[in-house]
N, C-alpha and C positions, 0 to 999 in steps of 0.2 A: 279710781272708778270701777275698779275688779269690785266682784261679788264677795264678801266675807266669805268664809267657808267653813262650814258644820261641825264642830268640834264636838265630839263623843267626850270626850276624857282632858279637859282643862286643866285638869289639875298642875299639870308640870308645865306647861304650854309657855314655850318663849317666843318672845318677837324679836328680833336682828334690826336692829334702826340706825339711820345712815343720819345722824340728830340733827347738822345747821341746815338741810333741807339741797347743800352745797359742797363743798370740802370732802366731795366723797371719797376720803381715804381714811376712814376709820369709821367704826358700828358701836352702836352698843347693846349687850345681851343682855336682856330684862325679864323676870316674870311678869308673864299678863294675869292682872288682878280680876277681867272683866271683856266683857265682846256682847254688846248690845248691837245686832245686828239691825233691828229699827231705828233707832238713832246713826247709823252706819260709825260708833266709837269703839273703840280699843282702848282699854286704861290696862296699865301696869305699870311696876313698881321699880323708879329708877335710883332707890335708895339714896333719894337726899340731894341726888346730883342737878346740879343749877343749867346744865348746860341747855339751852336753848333748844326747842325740836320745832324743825321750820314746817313752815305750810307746804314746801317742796321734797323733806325728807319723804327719803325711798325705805321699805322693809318689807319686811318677809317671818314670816312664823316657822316655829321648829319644833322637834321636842313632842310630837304628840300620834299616839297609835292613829288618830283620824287621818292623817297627812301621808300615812304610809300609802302608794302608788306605781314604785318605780324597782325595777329589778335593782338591788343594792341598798336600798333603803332599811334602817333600821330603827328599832325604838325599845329604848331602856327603861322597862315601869320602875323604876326606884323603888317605889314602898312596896311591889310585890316579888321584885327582885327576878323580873321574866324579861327577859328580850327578846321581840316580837323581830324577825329579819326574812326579808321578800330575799330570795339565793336569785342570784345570776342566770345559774344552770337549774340543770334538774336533781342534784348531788343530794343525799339523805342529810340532815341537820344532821347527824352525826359526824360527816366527812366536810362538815365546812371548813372546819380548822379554824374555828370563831374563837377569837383569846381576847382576854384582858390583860394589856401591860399596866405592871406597876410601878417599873422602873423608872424613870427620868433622863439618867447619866447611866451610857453604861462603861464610857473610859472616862478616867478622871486621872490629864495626866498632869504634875502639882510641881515643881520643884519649891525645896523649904522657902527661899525668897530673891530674889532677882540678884541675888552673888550664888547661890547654892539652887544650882537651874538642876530639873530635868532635862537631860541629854543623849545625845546620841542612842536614837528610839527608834526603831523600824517596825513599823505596822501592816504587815502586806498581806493581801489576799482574800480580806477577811469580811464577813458579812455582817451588818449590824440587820435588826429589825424588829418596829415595834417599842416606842416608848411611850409613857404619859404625858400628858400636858399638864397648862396650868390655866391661867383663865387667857382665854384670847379676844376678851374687851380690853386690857391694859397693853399698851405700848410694849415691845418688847427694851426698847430701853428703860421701861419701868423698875426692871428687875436688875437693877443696878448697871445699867449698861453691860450686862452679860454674867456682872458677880454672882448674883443668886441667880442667874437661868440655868437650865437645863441642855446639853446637845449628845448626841450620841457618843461624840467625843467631845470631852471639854478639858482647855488646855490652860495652864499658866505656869510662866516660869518655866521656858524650856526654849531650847536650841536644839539644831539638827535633829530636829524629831522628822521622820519621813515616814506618810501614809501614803502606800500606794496599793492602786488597783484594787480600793474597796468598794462594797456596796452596798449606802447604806440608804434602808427605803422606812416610812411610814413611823418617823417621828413626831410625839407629840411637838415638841420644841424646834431645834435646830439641829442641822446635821453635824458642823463641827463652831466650835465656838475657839479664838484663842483672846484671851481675857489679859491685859498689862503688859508685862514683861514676856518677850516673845520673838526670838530673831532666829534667823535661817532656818524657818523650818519649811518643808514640802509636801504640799498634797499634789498627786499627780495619779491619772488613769482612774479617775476614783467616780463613779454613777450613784449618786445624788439627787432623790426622789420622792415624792409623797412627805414632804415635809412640812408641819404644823404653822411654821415663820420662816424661815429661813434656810438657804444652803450650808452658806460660810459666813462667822460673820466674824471681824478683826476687830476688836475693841480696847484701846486706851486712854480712853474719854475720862479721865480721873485727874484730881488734884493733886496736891501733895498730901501724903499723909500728917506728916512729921511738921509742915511750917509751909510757906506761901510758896506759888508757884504751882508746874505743873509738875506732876510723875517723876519720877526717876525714869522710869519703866518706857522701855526701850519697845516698841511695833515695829521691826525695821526687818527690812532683808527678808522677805518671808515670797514665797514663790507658789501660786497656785495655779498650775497649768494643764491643760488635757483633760479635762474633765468635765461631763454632762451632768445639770445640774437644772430637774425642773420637777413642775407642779411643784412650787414651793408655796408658802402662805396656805396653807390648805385649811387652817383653821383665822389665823392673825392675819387679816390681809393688808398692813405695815409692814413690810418684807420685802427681803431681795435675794436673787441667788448667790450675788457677793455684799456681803458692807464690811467697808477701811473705812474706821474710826478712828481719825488721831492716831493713823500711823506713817510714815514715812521710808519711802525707796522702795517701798514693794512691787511685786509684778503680778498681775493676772492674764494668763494669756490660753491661746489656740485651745479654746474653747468653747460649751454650743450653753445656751442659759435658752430655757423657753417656758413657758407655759407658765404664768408669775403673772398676779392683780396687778402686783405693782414693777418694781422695779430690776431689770437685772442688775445693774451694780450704782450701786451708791453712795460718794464719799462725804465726810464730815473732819472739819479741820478746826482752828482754835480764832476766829476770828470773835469778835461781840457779838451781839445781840443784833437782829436787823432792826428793832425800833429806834436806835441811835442815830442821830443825824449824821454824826460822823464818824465813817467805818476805822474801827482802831482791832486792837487782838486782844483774847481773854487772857491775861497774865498768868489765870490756873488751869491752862491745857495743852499739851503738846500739837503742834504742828502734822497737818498731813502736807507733803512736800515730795517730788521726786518720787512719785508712785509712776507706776505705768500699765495702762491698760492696751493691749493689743493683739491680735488674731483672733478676734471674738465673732460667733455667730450668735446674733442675739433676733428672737424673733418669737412673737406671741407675747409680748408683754404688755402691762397697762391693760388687762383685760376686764377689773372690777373697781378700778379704782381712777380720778382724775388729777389735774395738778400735779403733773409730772412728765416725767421721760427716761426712755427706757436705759439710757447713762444718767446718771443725776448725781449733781455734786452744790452743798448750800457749807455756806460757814467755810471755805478754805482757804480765802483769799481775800485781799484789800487791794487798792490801788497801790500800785508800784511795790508792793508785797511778792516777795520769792518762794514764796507757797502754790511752785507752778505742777501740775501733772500734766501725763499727756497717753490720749485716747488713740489709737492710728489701727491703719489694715482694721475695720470693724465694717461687718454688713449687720442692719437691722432693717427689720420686715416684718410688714402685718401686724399694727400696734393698735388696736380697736378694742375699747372698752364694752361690757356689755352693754346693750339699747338701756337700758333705765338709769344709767350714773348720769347726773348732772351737774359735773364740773365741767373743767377744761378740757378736751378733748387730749387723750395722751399725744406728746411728742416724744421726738425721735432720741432729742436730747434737752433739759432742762438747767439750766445753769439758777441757781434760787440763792435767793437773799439779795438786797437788792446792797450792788458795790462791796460784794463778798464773795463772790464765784469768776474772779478779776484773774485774766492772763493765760485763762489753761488751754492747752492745746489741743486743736482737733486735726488730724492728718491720714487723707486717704481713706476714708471713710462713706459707704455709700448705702444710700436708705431708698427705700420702696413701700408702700402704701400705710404711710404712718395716717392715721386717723386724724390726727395736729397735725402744728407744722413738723417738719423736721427739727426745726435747732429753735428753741423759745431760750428767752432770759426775763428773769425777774429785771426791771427797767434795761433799759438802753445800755448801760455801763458797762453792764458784764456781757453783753454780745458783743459790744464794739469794741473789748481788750478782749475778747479772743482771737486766738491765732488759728484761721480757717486755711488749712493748705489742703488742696483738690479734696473738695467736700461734695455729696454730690447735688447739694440745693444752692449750689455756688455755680456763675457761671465757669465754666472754661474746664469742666471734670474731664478729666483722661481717663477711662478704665482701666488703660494700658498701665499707670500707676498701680493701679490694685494688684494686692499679691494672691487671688483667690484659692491657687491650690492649697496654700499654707493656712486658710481661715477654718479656723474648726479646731476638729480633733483632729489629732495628727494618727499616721498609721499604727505607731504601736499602744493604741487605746484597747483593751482587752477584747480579744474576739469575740470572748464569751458574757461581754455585755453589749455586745452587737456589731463593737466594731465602730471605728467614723463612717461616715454614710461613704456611699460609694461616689468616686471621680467623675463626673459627669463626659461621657465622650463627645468630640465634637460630632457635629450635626453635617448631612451632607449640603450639598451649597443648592442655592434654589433661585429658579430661573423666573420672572413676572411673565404673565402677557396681561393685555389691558388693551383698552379703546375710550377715543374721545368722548363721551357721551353727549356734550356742549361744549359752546365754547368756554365755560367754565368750572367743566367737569370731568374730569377721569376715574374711569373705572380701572382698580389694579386686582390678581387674582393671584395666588401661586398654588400650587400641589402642596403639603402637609408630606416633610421627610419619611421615607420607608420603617418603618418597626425599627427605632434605635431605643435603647434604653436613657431615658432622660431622667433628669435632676426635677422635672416637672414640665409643665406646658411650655414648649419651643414660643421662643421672646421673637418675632419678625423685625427689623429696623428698616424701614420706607425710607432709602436714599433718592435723592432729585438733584440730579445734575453734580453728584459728588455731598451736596449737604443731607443729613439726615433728619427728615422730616418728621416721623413718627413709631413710634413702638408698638406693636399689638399682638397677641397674641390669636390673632385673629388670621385665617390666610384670605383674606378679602382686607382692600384698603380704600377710600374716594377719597380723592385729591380734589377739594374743590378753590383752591389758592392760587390756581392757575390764569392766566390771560388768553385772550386769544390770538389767533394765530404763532402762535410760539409750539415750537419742537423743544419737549424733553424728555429726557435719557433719566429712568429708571432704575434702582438695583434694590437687591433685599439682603439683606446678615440675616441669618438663624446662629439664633444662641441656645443652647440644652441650659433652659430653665434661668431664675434670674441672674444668676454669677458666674454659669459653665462657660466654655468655651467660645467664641464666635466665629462662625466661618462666612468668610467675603463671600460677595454678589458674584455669582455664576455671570450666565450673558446680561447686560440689561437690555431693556427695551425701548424701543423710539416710540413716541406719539405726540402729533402732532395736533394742536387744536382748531376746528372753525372759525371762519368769521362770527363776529357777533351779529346776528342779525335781529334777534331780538329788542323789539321798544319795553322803555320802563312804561312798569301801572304804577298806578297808586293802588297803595293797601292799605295804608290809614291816616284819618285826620282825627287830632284832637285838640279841641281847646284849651289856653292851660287857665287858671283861676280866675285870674284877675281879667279875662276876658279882653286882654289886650296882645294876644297871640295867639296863633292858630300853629300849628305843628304838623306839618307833613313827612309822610317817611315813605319813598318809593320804594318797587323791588329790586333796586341796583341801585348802585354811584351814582347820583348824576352831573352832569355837567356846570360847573359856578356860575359862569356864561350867558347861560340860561336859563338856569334855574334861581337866579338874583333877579332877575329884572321883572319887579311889583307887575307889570301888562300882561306879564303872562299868567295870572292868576284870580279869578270872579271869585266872590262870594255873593250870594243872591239870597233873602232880599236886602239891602239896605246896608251894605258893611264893604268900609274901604280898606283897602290894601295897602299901605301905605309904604312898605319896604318889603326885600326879601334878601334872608340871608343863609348859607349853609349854618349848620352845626356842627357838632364836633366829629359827627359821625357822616362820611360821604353819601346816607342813602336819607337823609332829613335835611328838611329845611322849614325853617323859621320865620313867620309873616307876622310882619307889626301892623293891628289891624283897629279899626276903630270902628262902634255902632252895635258890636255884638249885645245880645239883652238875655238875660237866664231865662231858661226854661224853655227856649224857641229852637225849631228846628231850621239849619241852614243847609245851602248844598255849594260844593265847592266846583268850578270848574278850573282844569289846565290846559295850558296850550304850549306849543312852541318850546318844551323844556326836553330835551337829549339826554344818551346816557354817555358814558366815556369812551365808548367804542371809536372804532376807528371810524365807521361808515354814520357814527352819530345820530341812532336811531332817535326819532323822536316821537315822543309819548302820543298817544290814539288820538284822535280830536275829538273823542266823546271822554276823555278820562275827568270824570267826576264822581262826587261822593257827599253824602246827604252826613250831616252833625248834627249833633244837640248838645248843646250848654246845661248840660245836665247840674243840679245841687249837689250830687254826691261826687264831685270828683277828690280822689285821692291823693291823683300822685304827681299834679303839675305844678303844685307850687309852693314856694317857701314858707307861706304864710299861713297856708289853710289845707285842711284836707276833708272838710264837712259842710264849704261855704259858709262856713260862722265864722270865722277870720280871728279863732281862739285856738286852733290848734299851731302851734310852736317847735321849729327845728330847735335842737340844744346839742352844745357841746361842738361839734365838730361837722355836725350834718349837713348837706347841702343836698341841693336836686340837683341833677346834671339839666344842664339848659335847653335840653329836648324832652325834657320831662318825660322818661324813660326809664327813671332809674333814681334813687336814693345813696347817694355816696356816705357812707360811715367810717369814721377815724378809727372803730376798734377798739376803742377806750370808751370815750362818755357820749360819744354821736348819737342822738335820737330824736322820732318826732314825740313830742309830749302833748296827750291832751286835755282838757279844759278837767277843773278840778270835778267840776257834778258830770262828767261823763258816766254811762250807766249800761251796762255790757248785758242788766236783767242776771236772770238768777239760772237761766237754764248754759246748757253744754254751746259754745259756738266754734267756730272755725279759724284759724287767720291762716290767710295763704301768702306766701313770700317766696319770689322768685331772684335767686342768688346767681350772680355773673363774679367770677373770681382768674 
């Protein structure tokens, strides 16, 4: 619905298109042939390709001197060979230090062949920056699963090769690649930045060369640890800051992965293909097995991309298959894609293929504002064969399990690339006061710790009687889950930020609540469809007692009561009624009906309320939602029995309506209010 926008200079002009309108984890770059901004169309030229561009694909234009806007922004006229660039600063175009790389690879370490390795290789210190790319429309498995790619270091055939303490920033490709044959080797201490695809990527995804079967070619024993590894996919956003491809026993550990479309780490193993009914193994690919991921701080990922999670493992496993890895000590946070991707909303963790991501272990592991759920799986199979020990979307999480001071970079991560972030110190302890407000409300307050250096915004935990009620980072809390007349005891934890330290409840505090003295109202009646129910919902519980028994309920004129029963919800109740006629206005009178207090307040003797049987009811009943008795629940939907609410399975749950339904041709609204 955006305005096209004015293009000076088309000539070069590309579009970025996100093509099944879904699936948004890959674009493709086009020239545009055309921008008819009257007709509001875009043509350009996808060279031949069949793939489908949906009525819901997302994109964006590049490529052109009109578009320039933003400090940083540049444009390369091709045919006149000038590059147009808005600076940052106020620095002379001469002091920008504007280059073109034309490198690709700038190590390339080879031994002759998987018996005659490069070995025993120490790489320390040293700074890479600055390579070329290649096109970042193609899969970066495209490129032979890493054979012909490009990384600033690119590895095959080699043992104990040890990179430490490099830093390598603003490659076109990947920052290290090891391709095949490739064991004991180590990256460590190493800051890993501004890359085109990828951080690290491990790849032995090959057949045999020689005759059936998989590889010779050994991915084992290989250890990446310590190491800060983000804004990766800068160009390709199919990418991750780690991918283990068909290698086995590896380790990645006490490290920070962030700012990534897609993925921080992502494994691939040897199993079939998921369109086979029945999950079996590729007979021409080595196994991932026996890896392990653990002290990882993983956080800002999934930020351009859906249909995933920010651990992600497809292809490594079968039922009852020893193709097990294992994830543990891992915090991930803040996994929100940007506002226009229209897939799956990122999760925390994604297990894919469905009865192929079977058995792998998750342990100690705790997540915080994943945008998804925390833990998805392709079907049922693969969540319910994994092994969940103290997860934190599981009940019964201990933090006291978490190892926090060891998750990250550890201290001897080079100073001079900044260093692991600092220790977060504990917080001083903090005291509530509060007052009853009602009898079924307290107000809680506390003071915000004196100037301590935090890890982020102080975490409060709202304890009630020894249980802990709530989290906020807020120093104000209302407890409104309380009863009346009851005394409770109060406490608060402050934690420095999400994983620091937490220091116990200073004093707590006693409060006691009111009698109830308040009577229930009514706040609303509604008819539901079929005009054989009327639906009340007061502003409190009320009592079964009383509020069952049909005498205590008029409708005027001409309409009986026939029954009265709670619903599922204590503050609704349900009347089987007969005589009502559409399009008439009714008025409801109550009497004699209590709430659950002790002193069993009973409702006003004037509490009524005027109705009408309106044609357009929406959302009472199964059958109709336009009084034409042609709109249709499917799949799994149902209304909750107080007509309140629309329950959906999450799979195929919906109301479907009538085929000549007609929405007209201008912009409309649909509003939907979600309870979760």
């Amino acid at each position: 619905n955006e305005a096209l926008p004015v293009i000076d200079d088309p000539g070069q002009l590309k579009i970025n298109v996100f093509p099944w309108g879904h699936c948004d984890w890959h674009r493709w770059i086009c020239s545009v042939t055309g921008i008819d901004t009257k007709e509001r169309k875009i043509t350009f030229d996808n060279q031949n390709d069949k793939t489908r561009i949906g009525n819901r694909a997302r994109y964006f234009l590049e490529d052109s001197r009109s578009l320039l806007d933003v400090p940083g922004e540049f444009f390369l006229d091709e045919g006149e060979g000038i590059l147009y660039y808005i600076p940052m600063g106020d620095g002379h175009p001469d002091d920008l230090s504007v280059t073109l790389p034309v490198a690709k690879t700038l190590i390339r370490l080879q031994g002759q062949d998987r018996e005659k390795r490069a070995h025993h290789i120490r790489i320390e210190g040293l700074s890479f920056a600055e390579t070329d790319g290649l096109s970042p429309t193609r899969f970066w498995w495209q490129f032979g699963w890493g054979r012909t790619d490009h990384a600033m270091v690119w590895m095959r055939n080699t043992d104990h090769v040890e990179i430490r303490n490099c830093h390598l920033k603003n490659s076109g490709r990947n920052g290290m690649i090891m391709v095949g044959e490739n064991t004991y080797n180590l990256v460590t201490g190493c800051w890993i930045e501004q890359m085109g695809v990828n951080g690290i990527a491990l790849s032995n995804r090959f057949k045999n060369d020689t005759g059936p079967g998989p590889t010779p070619d050994k991915l084992e024993h290989n250890v990446l640890t310590n190491n800060r590894i983000h804004d990766v996919g800068q160009l390709s956003i199919y990418n991750a800051c780690v991918n283990l491809m068909n290698g086995s026993h590896n380790e990645v550990s006490h490290s920070e992965f962030f700012n990534s479309p897609r993925y921080a780490t992502t494994m691939r193993g040897n199993t079939d293909g998921q369109k086979n009914p029945t999950p079996g193994w590729h007979g021409g690919l080595p196994p991932a097995k026996g890896n392990r991921f653990h002290h990882l701080r993983v956080h800002h990922c999934g930020q351009d991309t859906g249909d995933m999670g920010a651990l992600h493992t497809a292809s490594v496993n079968i039922p009852g298959g020893d193709c097990i890895n294992t994830f543990e000590q891992i915090t991930i946070t803040d996994l929100r894609a940007h506002s226009s991707m229209r897939d799956v909303p990122p999760n925390g963790i994604f297990l894919d293929w469905r009865k192929r991501s079977m058995h792998q272990v998750f342990r100690n592991i705790h997540m915080l504002r994943t945008q998804g759920a925390p833990f998805r799986a392709n079907a049922q199979h693969n969540a319910a064969s994994a092994v969940l020990d103290n997860v934190s979307w599981a009940p019964g999480f201990d933090t006291a399990r978490m190892e926090y001071e060891r998750i990250g970079l550890q201290p001897v991560f080079p100073a001079e690339f900044g260093g692991p972030p600092a220790k977060p110190a504990k917080l001083p302890a903090v005291t509530p006061t509060g007052k009853a407000v009602d009898y079924c409300r307290i107000d809680l307050a506390w003071p915000a710790p004196p100037n301590t250096k935090a890890a982020g915004k102080p975490v409060y935990g709202v304890h009630r009687d020894g249980v802990l009620l709530a989290e906020t980072t807020a120093t104000a809390f209302t407890d409104t889950s309380v009863g009346e007349r009851t005394a409770y005891r109060y406490g608060v934890t402050a934690r420095n930020g999400d994983f620091g330290p937490t220091t116990p409840p200073a004093t707590a505090c006693e409060i006691r609540t009111p009698s109830d003295l308040t009577p229930p109202t009514l706040v609303g009646v509604t008819p539901a469809g079929d005009l054989g129910r009327v639906i009340l919902r007061f502003s409190e519980p009320v009592d079964p007692p009383t509020a069952t028994k049909p005498g205590h309920y008029r409708i005027e004129p001409g309409v009986t009561v026939a029954s009265a029963r709670m619903s599922s919800h204590a503050d609704v109740v349900v009347l089987t009624v007969s005589g009502l006629l559409r399009e008439k206005t009714y008025r409801l009178h109550v009497s004699g009906v209590t709430d659950r207090a002790v002193a069993r307040n009973v409702v006003a003797a004037d509490a009524t309320a005027a109705f009408r049987t309106d044609s357009m009811i929406a959302h009472c009943t199964a059958m109709q939602a336009a009084a034409t008795g042609v709109w249709r629940l499917r799949g799994g939907a149902k209304w909750m029995e107080d007509g309140r609410g629309l329950a959906l399975n999450g799979r195929d749950g919906c109301a479907a309506g009538p085929a000549e339904l007609n929405l007209g041709s201008g912009d409309f609204a649909l509003a939907a209010w979600i309870w979760k």
